[in-house]
N, C-alpha and C positions, 0 to 999 in steps of 0.2 A: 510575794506576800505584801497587803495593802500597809502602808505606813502606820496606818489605825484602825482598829476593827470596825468605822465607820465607814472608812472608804471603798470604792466600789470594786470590788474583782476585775480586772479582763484590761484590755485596752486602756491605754487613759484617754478621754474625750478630749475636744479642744475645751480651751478654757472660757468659762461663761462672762458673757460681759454683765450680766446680772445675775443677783441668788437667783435659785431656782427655787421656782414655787411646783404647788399640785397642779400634775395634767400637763405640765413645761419639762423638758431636758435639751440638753445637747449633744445634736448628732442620733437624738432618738435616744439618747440615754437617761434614766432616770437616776436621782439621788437615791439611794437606798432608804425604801419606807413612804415614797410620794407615790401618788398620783393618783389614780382613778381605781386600780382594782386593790391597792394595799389600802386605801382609805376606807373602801368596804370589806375588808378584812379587817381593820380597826375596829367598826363601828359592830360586826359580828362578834367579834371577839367580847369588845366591850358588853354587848346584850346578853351574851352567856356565858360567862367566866367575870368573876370581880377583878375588874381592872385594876386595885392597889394589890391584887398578890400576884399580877404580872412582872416578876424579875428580870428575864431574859429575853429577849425576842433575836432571832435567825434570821436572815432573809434569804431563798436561794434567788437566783438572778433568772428575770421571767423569761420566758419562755413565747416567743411569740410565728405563728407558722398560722400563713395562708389570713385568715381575717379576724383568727382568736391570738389571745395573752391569755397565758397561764403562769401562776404565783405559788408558790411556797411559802408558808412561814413554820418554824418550830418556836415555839410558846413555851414557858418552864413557871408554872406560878408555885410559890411558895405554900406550903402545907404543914411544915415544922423547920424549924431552923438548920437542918440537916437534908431536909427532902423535898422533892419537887412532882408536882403531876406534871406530865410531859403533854402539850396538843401538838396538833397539824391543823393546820389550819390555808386551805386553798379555795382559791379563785380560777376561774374562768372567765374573761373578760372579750365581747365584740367588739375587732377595734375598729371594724369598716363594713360597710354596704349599710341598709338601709336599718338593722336592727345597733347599729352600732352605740354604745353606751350600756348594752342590755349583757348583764354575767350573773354567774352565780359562785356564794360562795358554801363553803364547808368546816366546819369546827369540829376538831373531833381530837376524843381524848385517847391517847396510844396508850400510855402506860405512867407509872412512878419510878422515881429512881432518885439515890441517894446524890447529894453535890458534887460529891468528890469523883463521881465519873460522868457528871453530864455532859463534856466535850466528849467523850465516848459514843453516848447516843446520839449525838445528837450526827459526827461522824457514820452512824448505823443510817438514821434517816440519808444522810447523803447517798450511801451506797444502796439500799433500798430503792430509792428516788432514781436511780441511774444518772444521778449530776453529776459533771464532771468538775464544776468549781465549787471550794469550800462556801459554806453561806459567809454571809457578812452578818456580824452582829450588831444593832441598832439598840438604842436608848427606851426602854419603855414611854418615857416621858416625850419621844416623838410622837407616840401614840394618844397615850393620857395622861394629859400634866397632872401633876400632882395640885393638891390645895395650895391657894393663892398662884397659880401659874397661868398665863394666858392658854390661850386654847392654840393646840398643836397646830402646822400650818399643813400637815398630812388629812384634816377632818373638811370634806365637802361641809357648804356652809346650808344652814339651815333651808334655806329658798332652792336648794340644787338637789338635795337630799329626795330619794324619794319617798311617801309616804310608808308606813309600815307593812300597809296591805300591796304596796305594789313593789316591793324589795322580795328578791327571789333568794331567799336563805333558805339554804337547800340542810335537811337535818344529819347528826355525823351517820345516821345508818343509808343513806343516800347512795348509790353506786360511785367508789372512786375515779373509776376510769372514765369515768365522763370529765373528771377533773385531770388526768394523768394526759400532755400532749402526746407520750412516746406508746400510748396504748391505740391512736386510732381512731377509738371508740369518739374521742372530743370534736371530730369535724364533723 
């Protein structure tokens, strides 16, 4: 079990001689919440779902076979002080050959559920998801700082971003399995 729900599941990596920033890990490891396909998972997130009633966010740990990554997040935003809409929200990310940089992702709303059993569901997505390591839960504010807070170090920066018309956000009625590695259908 991670020392803090920040730290990463599996292995521990060698030790970085600098923070890790987006698109950097060690030993191919990411910080939980960086890099290239959670950043556009952020930035989805943020476009369809109001990012100050994001409370919780998941991470399960990606997924990567042959020249794709694939990402999980579970989302819990607040809707009354007792209850939560639950999303999914995944990526598929090309990490190599000549399309690489090019993914897509998916938001989508699963269900509601009351506080007091969200580590419940959020358990269901695991076992649903066929992962065999718990997520790691992350700080919303990795994602989208609040008022007066500098800007997350998970957000490509304006000049890398791609335009609106050329971001492949794929809508939640989208075929999953195109996003699921253990389905096939993703290569």
């Amino acid at each position: 079990m991670p020392a803090s729900p920040h730290e990463p599941v599996g292995p521990p990596a060698a030790a970085p001689s600098a923070p890790l920033t987006p698109g950097t890990g060690v030993g191919g490891a990411y910080a939980p919440g960086l890099g290239l396909g959670w950043s556009r998972v952020a930035q989805a997130v943020a476009e369809q779902l109001v990012a100050e009633a994001v409370d919780r966010i998941w991470l399960f740990a990606p997924v990567r076979r042959e020249s794709r990554e694939w990402g999980t997040a579970v989302i819990a935003c607040r809707i009354a002080a007792d209850r939560r809409l639950i999303y999914t929200a995944r990526y598929v990310l090309v990490i190599r050959g000549r399309e690489r940089g090019q993914g897509k992702v998916m938001v989508e709303e699963v269900g509601e559920s009351p506080l007091d059993v969200l580590h419940e569901v959020v358990a269901g997505v695991q076992e649903r998801a066929g992962e065999a390591q718990p997520p790691v839960e992350i700080a919303p504010e990795l994602w989208f700082p609040r008022a007066g807070e500098a800007t997350p170090p998970s957000t490509v920066s304006s000049s890398a971003a791609p335009a609106a018309s050329e971001r492949n956000v794929m809508p939640s009625r989208a075929k999953p399995d195109a996003l699921n590695p253990r389905s096939g259908d993703g290569d």
